[in-house]
C-alpha positions as CSV (number, residue, x, y, z in Angstrom):
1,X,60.8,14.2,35.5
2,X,62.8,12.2,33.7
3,X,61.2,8.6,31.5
4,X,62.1,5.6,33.6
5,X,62.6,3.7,30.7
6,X,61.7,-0.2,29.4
7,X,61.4,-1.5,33.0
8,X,58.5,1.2,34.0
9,X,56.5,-0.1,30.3
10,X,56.9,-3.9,31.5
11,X,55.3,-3.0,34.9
12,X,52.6,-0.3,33.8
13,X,51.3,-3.0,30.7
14,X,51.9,-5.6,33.3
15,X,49.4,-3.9,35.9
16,X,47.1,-3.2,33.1
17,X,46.7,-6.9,32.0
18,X,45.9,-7.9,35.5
19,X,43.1,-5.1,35.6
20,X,41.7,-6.6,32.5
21,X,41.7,-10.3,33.7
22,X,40.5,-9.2,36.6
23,X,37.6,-7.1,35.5
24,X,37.2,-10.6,32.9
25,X,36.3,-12.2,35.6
26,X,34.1,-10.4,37.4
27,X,32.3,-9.7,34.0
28,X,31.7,-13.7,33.6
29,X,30.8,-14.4,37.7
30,X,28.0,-11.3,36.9
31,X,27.2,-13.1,33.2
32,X,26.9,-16.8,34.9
33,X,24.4,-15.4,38.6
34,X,22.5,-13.9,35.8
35,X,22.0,-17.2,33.9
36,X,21.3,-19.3,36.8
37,X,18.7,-17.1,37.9
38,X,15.6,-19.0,38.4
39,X,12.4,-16.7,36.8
40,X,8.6,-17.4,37.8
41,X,6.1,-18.8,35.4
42,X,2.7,-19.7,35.8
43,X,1.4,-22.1,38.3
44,X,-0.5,-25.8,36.5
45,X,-2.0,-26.9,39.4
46,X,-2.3,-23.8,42.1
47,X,-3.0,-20.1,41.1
48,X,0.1,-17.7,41.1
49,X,3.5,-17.7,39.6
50,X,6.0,-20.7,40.5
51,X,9.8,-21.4,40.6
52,X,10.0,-25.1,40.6
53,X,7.8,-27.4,38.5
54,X,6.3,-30.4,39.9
55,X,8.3,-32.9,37.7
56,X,8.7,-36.8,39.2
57,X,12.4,-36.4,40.5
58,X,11.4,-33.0,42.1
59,X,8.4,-34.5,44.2
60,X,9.8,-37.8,45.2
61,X,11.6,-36.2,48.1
62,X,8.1,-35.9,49.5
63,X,6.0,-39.2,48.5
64,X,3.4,-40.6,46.6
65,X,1.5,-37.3,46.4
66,X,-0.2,-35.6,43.9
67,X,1.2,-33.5,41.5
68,X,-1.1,-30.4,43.0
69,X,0.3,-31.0,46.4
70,X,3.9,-31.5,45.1
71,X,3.9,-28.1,43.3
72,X,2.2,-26.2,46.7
73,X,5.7,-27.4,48.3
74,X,7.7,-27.1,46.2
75,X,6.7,-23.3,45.6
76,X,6.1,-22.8,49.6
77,X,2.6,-22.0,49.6
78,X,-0.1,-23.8,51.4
């Protein structure tokens, strides 16, 4: 089989960039759900692990309430 010449190197490098961008990006959507990946730590107020701390702007959605109750919610447990 014959080379196809110049045109057939444009398309073949041309395909592999794409396949590199491409695999670029995936690489930094997998890097960045990785990151924002929330990881458990122990519990102040309740016994267990927790995912959400009982800070002021996280329990003003439910009240005045104290910082024990706050962190129950916010973790789900009752």
């Amino acid at each position: 089989m014959k080379f196809l010449g110049k045109p057939h190197l444009i398309i073949m490098w041309a395909i592999l960039f794409a396949g590199a961008i491409w695999m670029e990006v995936q690489l930094i959507k997998i890097y960045f759900a990785t990151q924002n990946k929330q990881e458990p730590f122990p519990c102040t107020y309740i016994s267990g692990t927790c995912t959400i701390k009982p800070t002021y702007k996280n329990c003003l959605k439910f009240g005045h309430i104290p910082e024990n109750v706050c962190e129950q919610r916010l973790n789900k447990r009752k």
